[in-house]
C-alpha positions as CSV (number, residue, x, y, z in Angstrom):
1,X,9.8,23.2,12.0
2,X,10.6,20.5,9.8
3,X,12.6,20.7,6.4
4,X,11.2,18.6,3.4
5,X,13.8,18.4,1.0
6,X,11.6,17.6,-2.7
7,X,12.9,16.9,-6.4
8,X,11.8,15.0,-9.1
9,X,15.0,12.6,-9.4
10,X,14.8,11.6,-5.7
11,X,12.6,10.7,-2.6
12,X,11.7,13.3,-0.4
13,X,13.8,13.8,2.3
14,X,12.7,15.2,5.9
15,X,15.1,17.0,8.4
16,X,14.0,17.9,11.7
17,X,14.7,22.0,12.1
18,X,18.6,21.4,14.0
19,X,20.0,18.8,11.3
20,X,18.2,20.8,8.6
21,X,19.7,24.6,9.5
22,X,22.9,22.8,9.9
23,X,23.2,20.5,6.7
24,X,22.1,24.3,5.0
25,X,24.9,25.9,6.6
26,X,27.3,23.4,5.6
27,X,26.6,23.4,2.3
28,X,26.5,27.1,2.5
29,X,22.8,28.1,1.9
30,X,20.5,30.0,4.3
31,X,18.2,28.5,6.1
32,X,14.9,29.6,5.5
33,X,11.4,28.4,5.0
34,X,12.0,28.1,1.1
35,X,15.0,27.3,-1.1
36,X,16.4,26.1,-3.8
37,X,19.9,24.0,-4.6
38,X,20.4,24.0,-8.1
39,X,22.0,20.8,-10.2
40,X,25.7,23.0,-10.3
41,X,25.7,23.4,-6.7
42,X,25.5,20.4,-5.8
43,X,29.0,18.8,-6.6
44,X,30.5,21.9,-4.0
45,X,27.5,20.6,-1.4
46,X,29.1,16.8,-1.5
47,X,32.5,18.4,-0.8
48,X,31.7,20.4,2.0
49,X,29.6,17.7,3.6
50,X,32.5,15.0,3.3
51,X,34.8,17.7,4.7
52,X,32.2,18.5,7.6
53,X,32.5,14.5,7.9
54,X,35.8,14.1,8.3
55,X,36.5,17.4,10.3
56,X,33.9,16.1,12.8
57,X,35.6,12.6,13.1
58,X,39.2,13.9,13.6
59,X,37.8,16.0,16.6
60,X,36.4,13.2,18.2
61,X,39.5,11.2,17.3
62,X,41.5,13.9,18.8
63,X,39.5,13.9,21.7
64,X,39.7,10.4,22.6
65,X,43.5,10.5,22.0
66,X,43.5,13.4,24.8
67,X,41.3,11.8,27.1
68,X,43.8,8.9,27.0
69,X,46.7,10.9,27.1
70,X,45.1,11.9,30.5
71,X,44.4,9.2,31.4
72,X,40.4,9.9,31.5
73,X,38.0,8.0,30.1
74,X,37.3,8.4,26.8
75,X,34.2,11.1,25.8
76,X,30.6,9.9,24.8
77,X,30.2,10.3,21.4
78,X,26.8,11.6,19.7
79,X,24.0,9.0,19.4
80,X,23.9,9.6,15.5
81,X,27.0,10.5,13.8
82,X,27.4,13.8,11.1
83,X,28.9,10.4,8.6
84,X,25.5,8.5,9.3
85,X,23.2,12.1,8.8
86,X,25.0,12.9,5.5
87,X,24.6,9.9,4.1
88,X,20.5,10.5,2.3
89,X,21.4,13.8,1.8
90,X,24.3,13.0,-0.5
91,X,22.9,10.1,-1.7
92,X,19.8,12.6,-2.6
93,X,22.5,15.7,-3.8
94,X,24.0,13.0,-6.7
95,X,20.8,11.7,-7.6
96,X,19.6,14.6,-8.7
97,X,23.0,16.0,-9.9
98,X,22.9,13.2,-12.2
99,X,19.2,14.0,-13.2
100,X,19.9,17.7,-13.4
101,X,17.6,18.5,-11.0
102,X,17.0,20.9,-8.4
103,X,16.3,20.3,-4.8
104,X,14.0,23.0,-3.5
105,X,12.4,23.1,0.1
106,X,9.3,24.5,1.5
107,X,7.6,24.9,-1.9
């Protein structure tokens, strides 16, 4: 399943199905085959996606630390990071937050 992410103030955007249930998680919605996030939401989505962000790059920070600590080599890292994933979708959330314009999927 894919997620197309539609609103008059931006570009679509297309998730594959993981990235897509998990960006809705983190910005608290359902994931579903419709939705909606509307223009007041969407300052609290930013937030919780730079949080995500920075949560995800102080565990891998951590874990590097404690690799080296061991003496161990340091963990792979993720081909494509949360930081790089975000990045169109929050560019997308403040267009449209400055448009006042919902973001609605599967519609």
């Amino acid at each position: 399943m894919l997620y197309k992410f539609k609103s008059k103030a931006a570009g679509d955007l297309i998730l594959l199905e993981p990235q897509g249930v998990q960006f809705l998680h983190i910005i608290g919605k359902t994931p579903g085959p419709q939705g909606i996030i509307d223009a007041p939401e969407m300052p609290a989505a930013i937030a919780a996606l730079q949080r995500a962000v920075e949560q995800q790059e102080a565990a891998q920070a951590q874990a590097v630390a404690d690799a080296a600590a061991q003496g161990q080599p340091a963990p792979r890292l993720e081909g494509i990071s949360l930081r790089q994933r975000s990045k169109p979708i929050i560019d997308m959330l403040q267009r449209c937050h400055q448009a006042a314009q919902p973001i609605v999927w599967g519609v």
